[in-house]
C-alpha positions in Angstrom: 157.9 122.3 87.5 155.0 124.7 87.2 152.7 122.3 88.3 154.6 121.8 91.7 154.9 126.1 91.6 150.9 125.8 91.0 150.0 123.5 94.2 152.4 125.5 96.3 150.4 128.6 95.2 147.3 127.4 95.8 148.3 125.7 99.3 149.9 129.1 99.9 146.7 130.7 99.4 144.2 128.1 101.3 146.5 128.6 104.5 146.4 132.8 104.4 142.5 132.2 103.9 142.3 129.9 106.6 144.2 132.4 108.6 142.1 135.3 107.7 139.2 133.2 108.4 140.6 132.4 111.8 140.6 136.1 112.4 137.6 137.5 111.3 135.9 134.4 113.3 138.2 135.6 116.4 136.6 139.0 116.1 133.3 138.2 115.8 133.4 135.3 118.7 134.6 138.1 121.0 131.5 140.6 119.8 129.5 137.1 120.6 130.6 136.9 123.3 130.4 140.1 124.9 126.2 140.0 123.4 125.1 137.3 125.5 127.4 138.9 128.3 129.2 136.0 129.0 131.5 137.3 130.7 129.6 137.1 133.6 130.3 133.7 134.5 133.3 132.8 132.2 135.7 136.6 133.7 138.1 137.7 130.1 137.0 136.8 126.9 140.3 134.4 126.4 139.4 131.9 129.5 136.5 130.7 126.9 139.2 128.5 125.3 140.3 127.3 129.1 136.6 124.9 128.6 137.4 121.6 127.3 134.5 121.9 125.3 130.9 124.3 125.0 127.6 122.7 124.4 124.0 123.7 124.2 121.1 122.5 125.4 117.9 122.9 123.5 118.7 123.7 120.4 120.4 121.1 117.7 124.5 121.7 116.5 123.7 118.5 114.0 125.0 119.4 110.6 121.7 118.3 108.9 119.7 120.3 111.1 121.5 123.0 113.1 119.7 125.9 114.9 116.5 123.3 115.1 115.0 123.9 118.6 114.0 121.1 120.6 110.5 122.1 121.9 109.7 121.6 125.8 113.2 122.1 126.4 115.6 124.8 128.3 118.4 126.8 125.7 121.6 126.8 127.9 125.1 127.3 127.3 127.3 124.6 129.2 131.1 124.6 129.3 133.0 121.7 130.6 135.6 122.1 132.6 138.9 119.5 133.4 139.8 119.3 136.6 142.7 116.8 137.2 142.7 117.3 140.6 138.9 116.7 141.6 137.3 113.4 142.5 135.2 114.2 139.3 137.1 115.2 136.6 134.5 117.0 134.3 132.7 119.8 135.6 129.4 121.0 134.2 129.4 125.3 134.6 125.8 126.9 132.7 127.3 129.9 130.9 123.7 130.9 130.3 120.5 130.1 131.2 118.0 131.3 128.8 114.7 129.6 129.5 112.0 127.5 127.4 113.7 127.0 123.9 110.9 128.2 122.2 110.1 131.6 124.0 113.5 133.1 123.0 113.8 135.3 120.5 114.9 133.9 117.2 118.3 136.1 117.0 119.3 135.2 120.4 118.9 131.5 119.4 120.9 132.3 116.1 123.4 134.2 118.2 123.8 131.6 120.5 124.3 129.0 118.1 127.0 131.2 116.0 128.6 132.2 119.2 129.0 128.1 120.1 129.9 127.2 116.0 132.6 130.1 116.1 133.7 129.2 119.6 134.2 125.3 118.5 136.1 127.0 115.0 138.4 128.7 116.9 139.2 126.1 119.7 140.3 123.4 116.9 142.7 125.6 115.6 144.2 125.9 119.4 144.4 121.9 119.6 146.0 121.7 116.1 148.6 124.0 117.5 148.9 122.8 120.7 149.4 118.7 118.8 151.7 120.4 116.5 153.8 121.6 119.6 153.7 118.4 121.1 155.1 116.7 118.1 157.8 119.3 117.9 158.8 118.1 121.2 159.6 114.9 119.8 163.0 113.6 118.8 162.9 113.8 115.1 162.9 110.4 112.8 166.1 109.9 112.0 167.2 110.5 115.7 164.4 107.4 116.9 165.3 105.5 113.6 169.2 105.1 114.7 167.6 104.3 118.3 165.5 101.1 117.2 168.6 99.6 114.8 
């Protein structure tokens, strides 16, 4: 018995950290945000999650060697958009333009690649939720059980 009381306190406490974690990184993405003044392109800081996804160019996201610069190239900040309606489906949009790679200040280039890290932290917790929704939605198992005998 106290072993299952143990693992429901200790899953009790990875999900509050996870939550405070969410917050702290929702607080700092918006400070991020406002720094490189994206706002400029993107309006509100909360239509940054309306992007299907953010990418960079010029600097590498790889786990192995994130914040490695790519020399020769350009540091930009590119969200995709979905557009169900267009004839193309994924838009392109530069949320920043920053120039050669290696001419930009170092903590620019470590904001930018914070801002992106914290962005994607924060935008897999919103498709978790929005899966989880989805699956609420379903008819539960017994209901689709009694349905296929």
């Amino acid at each position: 018995m106290s072993t299952a009381l143990e693992r429901l306190k200790a899953l009790t406490t990875k999900i509050s950290s996870y939550e405070l974690a969410r917050k702290e990184n929702l607080r700092t993405l918006e400070t991020l945000f406002d720094t490189l003044k994206l706002g400029e392109k993107v309006g509100d800081f909360h239509e940054v999650f309306e992007f299907k996804a953010i990418n960079l160019s010029g600097i590498s996201l790889a786990e192995d060697d994130i914040g490695t610069i790519k020399e020769g190239k350009y540091l930009q900040i590119i969200g995709i958009k979905y557009d169900r309606e267009a004839k193309v489906k994924n838009r392109n949009i530069s949320l920043g333009y920053y120039g050669r790679v290696e001419k930009v200040d170092v903590d620019v280039r470590n904001t930018i690649v914070k801002f992106i890290i914290a962005w994607r932290f924060e935008k897999s917790f919103r498709t978790l939720e929005h899966y989880y929704t989805m699956l609420e939605k379903l008819p539960k198992s017994e209901e689709t059980s009694a349905d296929l005998s």
